[in-house]
TORZALO-237092 format. One line per 5 residues: their letters; for each residue y, z, x of N, C-alpha, C. Coordinates in steps of 0.1 Angstrom, whole numbers. Example, Ala and Ser with C-alpha at 12.3 -4.5 7.8 and 13.67 -1.06 7.14 Angstrom:
TORZALO-237092
AS) -57/78/132/-45/78/123/-33/78/132 | -22/71/128/-11/71/137/0/79/129
//
This chain:
TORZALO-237092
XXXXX) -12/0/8/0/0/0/12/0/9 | 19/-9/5/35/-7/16/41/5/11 | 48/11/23/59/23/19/65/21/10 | 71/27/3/82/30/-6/96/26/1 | 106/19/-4/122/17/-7/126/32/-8
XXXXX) 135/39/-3/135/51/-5/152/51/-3 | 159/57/-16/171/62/-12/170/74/-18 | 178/80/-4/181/100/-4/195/101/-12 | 193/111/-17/210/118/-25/208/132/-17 | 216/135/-11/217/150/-7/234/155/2
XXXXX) 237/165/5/254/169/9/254/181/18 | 242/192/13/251/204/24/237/203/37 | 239/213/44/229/213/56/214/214/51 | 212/219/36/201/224/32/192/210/36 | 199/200/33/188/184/28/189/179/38
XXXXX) 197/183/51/193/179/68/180/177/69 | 172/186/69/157/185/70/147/173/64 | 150/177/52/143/164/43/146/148/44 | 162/147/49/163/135/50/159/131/66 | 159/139/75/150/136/87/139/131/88
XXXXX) 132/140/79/110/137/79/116/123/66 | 119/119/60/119/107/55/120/98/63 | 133/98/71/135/90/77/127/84/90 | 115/93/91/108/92/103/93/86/99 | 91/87/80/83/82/78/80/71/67
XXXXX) 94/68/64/94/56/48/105/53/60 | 105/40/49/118/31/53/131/36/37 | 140/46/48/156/50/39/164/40/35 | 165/32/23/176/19/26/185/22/22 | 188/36/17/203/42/16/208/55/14
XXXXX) 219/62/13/222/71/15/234/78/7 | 230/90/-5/244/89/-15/248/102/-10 | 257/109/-10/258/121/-3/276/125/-12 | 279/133/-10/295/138/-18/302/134/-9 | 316/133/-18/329/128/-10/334/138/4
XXXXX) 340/131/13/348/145/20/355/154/15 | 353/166/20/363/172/14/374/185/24 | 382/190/18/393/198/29/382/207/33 | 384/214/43/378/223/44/383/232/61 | 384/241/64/388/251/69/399/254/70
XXXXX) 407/263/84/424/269/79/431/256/80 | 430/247/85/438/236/85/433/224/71 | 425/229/65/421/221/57/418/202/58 | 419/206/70/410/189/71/402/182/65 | 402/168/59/386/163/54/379/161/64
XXXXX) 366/170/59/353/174/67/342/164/59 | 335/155/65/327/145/56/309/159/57 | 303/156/49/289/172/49/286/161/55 | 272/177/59/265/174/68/255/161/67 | 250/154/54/242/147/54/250/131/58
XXXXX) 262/131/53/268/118/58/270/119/76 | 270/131/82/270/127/94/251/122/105 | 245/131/92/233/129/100/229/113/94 | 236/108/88/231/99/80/234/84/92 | 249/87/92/256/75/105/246/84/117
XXXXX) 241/89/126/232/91/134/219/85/133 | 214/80/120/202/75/120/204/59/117 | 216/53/115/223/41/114/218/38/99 | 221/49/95/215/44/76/230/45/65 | 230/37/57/240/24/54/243/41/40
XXXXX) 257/46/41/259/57/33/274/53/16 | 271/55/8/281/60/3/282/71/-5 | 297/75/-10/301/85/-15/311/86/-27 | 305/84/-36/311/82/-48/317/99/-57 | 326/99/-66/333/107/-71/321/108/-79
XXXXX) 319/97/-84/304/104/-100/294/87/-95 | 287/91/-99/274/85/-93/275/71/-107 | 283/74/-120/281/64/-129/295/53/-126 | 296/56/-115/310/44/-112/300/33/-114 | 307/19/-114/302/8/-116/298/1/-98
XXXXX) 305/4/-91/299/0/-81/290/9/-72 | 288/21/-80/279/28/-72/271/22/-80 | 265/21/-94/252/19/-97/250/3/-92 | 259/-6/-96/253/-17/-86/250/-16/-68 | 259/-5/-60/250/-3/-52/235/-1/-50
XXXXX) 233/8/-58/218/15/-61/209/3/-65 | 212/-4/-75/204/-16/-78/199/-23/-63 | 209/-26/-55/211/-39/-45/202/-29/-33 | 201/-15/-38/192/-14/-23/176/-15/-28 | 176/-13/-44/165/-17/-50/149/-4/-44
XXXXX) 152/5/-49/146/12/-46/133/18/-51 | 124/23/-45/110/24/-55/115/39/-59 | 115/47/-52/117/62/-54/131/67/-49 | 137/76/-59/151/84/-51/143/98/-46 | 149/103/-39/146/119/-30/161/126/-39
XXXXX) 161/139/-41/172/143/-41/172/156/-33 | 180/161/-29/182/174/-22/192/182/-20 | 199/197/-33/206/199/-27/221/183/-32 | 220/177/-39/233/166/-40/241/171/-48 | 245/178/-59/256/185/-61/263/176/-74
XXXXX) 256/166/-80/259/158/-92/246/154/-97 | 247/156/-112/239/155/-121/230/138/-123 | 231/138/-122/217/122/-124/208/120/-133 | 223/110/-141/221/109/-156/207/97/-158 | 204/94/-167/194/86/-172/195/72/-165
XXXXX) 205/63/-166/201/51/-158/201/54/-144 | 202/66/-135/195/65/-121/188/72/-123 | 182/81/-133/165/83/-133/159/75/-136 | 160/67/-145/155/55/-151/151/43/-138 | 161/43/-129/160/30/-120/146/24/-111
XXXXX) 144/38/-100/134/33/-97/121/31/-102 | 114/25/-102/98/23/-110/90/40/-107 | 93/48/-93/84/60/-92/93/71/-96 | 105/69/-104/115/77/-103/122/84/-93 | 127/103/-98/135/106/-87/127/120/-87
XXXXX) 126/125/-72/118/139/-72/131/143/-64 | 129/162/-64/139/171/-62/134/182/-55 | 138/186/-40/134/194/-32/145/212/-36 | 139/214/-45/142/224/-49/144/239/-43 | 151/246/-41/146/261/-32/146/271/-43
XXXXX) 136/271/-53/131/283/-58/113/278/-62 | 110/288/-66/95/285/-75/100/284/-89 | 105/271/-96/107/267/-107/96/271/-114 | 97/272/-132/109/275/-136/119/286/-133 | 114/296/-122/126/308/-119/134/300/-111
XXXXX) 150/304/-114/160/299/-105/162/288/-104 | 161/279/-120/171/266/-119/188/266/-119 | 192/260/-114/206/258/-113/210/256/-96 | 226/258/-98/231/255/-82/231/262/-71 | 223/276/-73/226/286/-64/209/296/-64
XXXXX) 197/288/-63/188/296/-61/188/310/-53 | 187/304/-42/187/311/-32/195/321/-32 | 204/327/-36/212/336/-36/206/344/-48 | 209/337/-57/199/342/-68/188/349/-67 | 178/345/-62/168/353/-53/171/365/-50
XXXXX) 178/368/-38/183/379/-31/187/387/-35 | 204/380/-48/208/393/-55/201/402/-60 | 192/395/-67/180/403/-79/173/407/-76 | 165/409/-64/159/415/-57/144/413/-57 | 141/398/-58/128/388/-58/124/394/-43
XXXXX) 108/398/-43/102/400/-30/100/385/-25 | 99/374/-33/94/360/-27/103/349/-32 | 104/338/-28/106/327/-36/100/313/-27 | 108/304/-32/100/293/-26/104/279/-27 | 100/269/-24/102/259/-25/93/245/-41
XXXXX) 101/237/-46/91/232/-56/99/218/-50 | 88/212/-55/90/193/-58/88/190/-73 | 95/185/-77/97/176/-92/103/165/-95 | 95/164/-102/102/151/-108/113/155/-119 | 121/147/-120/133/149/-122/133/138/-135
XXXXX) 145/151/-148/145/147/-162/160/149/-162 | 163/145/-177/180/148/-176/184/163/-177 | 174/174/-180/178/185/-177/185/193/-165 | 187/200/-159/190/209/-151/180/216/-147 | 170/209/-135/162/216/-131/148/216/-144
XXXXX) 143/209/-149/138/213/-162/126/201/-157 | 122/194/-149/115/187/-153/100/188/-147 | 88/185/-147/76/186/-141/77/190/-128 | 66/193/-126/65/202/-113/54/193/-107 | 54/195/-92/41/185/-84/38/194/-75
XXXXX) 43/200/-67/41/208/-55/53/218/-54 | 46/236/-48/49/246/-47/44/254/-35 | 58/259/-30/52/270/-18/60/281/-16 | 53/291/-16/59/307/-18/60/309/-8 | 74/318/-2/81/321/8/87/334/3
XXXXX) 82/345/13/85/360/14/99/358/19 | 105/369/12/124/374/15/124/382/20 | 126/384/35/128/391/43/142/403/44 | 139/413/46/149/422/48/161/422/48 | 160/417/59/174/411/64/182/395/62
XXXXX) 169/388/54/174/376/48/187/376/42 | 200/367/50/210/363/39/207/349/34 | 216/348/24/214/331/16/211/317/30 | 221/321/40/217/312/51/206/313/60 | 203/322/58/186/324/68/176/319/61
XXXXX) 175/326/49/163/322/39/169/307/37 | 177/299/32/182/282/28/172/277/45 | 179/282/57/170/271/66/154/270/68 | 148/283/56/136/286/63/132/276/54 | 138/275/40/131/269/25/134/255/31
XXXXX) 147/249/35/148/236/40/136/231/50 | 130/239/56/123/230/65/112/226/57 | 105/241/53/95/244/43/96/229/33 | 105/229/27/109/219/15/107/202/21 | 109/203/29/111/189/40/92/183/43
XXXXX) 85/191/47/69/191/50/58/191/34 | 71/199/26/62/201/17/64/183/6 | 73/180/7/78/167/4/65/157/9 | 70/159/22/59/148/30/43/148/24 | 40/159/24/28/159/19/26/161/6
XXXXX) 35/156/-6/32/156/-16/32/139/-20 | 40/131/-16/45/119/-14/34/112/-16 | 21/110/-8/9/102/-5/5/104/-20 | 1/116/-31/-8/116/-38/3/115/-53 | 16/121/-50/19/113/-61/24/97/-62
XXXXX) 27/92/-52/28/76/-50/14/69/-55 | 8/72/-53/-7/67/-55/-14/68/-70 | -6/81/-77/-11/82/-87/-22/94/-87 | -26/99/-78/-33/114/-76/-31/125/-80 | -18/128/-80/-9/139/-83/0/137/-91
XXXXX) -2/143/-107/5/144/-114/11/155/-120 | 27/154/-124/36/164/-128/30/171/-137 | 30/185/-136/29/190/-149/41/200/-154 | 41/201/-166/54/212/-171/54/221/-169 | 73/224/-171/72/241/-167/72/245/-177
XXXXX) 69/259/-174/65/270/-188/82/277/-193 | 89/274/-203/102/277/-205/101/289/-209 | 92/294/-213/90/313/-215/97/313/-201 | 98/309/-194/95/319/-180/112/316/-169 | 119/308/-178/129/301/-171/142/309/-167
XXXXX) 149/306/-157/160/316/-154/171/304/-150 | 186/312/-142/191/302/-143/198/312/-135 | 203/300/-121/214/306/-114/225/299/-110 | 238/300/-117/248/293/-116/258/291/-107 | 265/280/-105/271/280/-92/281/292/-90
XXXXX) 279/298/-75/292/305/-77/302/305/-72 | 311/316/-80/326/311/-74/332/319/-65 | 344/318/-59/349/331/-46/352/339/-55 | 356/344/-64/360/359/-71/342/365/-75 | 333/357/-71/318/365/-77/314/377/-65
XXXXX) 325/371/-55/318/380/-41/328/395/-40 | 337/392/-50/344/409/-47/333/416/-51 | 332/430/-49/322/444/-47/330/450/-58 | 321/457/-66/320/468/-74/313/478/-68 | 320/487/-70/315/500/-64/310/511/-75
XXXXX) 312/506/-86/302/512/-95/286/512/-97 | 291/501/-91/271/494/-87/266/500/-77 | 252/503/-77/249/511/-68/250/503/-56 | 242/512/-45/246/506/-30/236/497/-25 | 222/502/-36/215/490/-33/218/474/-40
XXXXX) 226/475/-52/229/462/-56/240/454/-47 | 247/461/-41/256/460/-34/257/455/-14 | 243/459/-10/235/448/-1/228/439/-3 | 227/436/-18/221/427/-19/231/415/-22 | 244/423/-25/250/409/-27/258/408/-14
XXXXX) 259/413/-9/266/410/7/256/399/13 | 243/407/16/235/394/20/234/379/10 | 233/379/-1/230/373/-11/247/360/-14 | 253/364/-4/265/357/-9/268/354/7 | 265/353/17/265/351/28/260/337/36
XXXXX) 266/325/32/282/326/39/287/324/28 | 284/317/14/294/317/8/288/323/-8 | 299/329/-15/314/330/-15/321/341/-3 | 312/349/-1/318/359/12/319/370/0 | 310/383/7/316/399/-2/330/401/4
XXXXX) 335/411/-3/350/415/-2/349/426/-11 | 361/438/-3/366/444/-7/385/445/-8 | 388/452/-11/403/456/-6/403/468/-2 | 414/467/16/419/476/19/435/476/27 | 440/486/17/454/483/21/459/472/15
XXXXX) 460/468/6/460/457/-1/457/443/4 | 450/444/12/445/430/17/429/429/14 | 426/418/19/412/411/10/408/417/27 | 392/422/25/386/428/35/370/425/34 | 368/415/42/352/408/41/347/416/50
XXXXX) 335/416/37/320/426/46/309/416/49 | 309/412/61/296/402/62/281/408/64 | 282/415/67/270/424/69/269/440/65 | 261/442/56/258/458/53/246/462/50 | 244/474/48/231/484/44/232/496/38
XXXXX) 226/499/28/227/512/18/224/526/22 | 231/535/23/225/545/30/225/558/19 | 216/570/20/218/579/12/231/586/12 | 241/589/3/254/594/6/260/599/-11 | 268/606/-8/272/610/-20/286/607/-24
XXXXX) 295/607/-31/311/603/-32/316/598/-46 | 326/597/-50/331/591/-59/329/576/-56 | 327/564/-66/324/557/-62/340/544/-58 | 339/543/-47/347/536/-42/355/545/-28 | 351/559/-25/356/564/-17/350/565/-3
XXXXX) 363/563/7/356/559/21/351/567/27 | 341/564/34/334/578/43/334/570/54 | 329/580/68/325/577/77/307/583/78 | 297/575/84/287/577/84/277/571/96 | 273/579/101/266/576/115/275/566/122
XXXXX) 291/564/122/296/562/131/303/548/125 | 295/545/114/299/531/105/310/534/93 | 318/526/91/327/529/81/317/530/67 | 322/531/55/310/533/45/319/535/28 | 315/530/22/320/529/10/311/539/0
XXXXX) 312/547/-8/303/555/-15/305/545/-28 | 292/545/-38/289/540/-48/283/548/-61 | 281/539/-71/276/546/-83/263/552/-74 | 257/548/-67/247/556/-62/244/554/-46 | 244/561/-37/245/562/-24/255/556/-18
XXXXX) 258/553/-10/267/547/-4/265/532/6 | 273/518/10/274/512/15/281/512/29 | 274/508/41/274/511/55/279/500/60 | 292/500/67/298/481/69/292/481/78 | 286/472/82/277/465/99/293/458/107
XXXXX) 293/448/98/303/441/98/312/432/91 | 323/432/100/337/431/89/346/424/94 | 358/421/85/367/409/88/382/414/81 | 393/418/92/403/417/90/413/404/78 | 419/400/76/425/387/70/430/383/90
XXXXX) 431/373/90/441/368/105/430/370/117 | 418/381/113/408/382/124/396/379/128 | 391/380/138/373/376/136/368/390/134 | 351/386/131/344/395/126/343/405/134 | 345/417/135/339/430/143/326/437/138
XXXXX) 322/447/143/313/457/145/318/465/134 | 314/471/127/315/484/119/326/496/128 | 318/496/141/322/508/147/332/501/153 | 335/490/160/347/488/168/359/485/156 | 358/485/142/371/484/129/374/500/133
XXXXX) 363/507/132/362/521/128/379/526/139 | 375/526/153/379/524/160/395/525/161 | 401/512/150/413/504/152/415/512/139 | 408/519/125/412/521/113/417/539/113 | 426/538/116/433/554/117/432/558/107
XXXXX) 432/550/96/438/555/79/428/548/72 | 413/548/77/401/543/73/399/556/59 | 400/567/65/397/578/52/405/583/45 | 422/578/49/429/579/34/430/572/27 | 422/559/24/427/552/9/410/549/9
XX) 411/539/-3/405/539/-11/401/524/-11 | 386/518/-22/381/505/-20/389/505/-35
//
């Protein structure tokens, strides 16, 4: 049987992986990936990561505002494709580009579907305090994440897992598990089956005001979203009236009103509805990240105010 026609849709680092092992074993005749966009203090347009890996492999890319422009779908026609990959692409993919290719479009997912459809598994995960999650392949329907399932692989959440540790572990995972699902459903061996909607959850994209801290929440809900929102949207508190990023923490036994600062084994420390939160590390506004103990340090007036 000849290879498959294969064009990839994918945008942040997650789908680096997947469109690699494609490219090393089908023939990619194209590449749909998101527009540039501003991005850091100078706000430059930054093109993602998959349009740069994409000019590295000399594979022919565009970047359309919505995928139903008229010259994007006659692009798609003209590379004439048997199967799309998606990964991680960040626009919906309405019925005539499911419809297009003859094998359709499958989706390197990072949860064990049906738990944790939508744009933010992975964090999802973490917040809630899933011992596992994983990676799925499907085929893809006009739902959101809703369509047949073909291949699954469970992946333990590590301790210290934030959103970006666990995303590269599922990316690679997701990339191999691809490859080897590809032969038996191309062929006809391996067929979709449905997911169970009893069982379905949903994790939606988030926004930067989802990473401020409530300190009414306990302190274990409260590393979970520090790690769980890392790198983005970034936890935050305020001190001194400025926005005060915690990139790193851990829950320690402690007692306090909840929002008041302590000092604790040498780390600054926030008390909560239940125990208290231990900054590892943190972030001035204007500064780079420090140590817990080297803020401690520089914060004279760490224990007269308040989160």
């Amino acid at each position: 049987m000849n290879k498959p026609r294969i064009v990839f849709m994918g945008s942040p680092a997650f789908a680096l992986p997947t469109l690699q092992a494609l490219s090393q074993h089908y023939p990619v005749v194209g590449v749909v990936t998101q527009p540039d966009r501003p991005s850091g203090r100078g706000r430059a347009l930054t093109p993602p990561p998959v349009k740069i890996l994409a000019h590295s492999l000399g594979l022919p890319v565009i970047q359309p505002q919505r995928l139903k422009e008229p010259q994007t779908m006659q692009q798609l026609r003209d590379w004439q494709p048997d199967l799309i990959v998606v990964a991680a692409f960040g626009q919906i993919l309405r019925p005539a580009v499911l419809d297009l290719p003859p094998h359709g479009c499958l989706n390197v997912h990072a949860s064990l579907l049906p738990r944790w459809r939508g744009a933010a598994p992975v964090a999802a995960a973490i917040l809630h305090g899933d011992e596992s999650t994983g990676v799925t392949i499907m085929r893809m329907d006009p739902g959101i994440d809703t369509g047949p399932l073909l291949r699954q692989q469970e992946v333990p959440i590590l301790s210290q897992d934030t959103t970006e540790t666990l995303g590269e572990r599922l990316a690679t995972i997701g990339a191999q598990l691809l490859l080897d699902t590809l032969p038996g459903y191309l062929d006809g061996s391996l067929q979709p089956t449905p997911q169970d909607e009893a069982l379905a959850t949903y994790a939606p994209m988030l926004q930067k005001q989802d990473g401020e801290l409530d300190f009414q929440q306990t302190a274990l809900e409260l590393a979970r979203k520090v790690r769980a929102f890392n790198p983005w949207p970034g936890a935050f508190t305020f001190w001194r009236g400025e926005p005060f990023k915690i990139h790193m923490a851990h829950e320690v036994d402690a007692s306090g009103a909840p929002g008041e600062h302590l000092v604790i084994d040498g780390l600054p420390a926030i008390a909560c509805a239940e125990g208290a939160l231990a900054l590892d590390l943190v972030q001035l506004p204007g500064k780079r990240p420090v140590s817990g103990e080297v803020f401690l340090r520089g914060a004279r007036f760490w224990m007269q105010t308040n989160a």
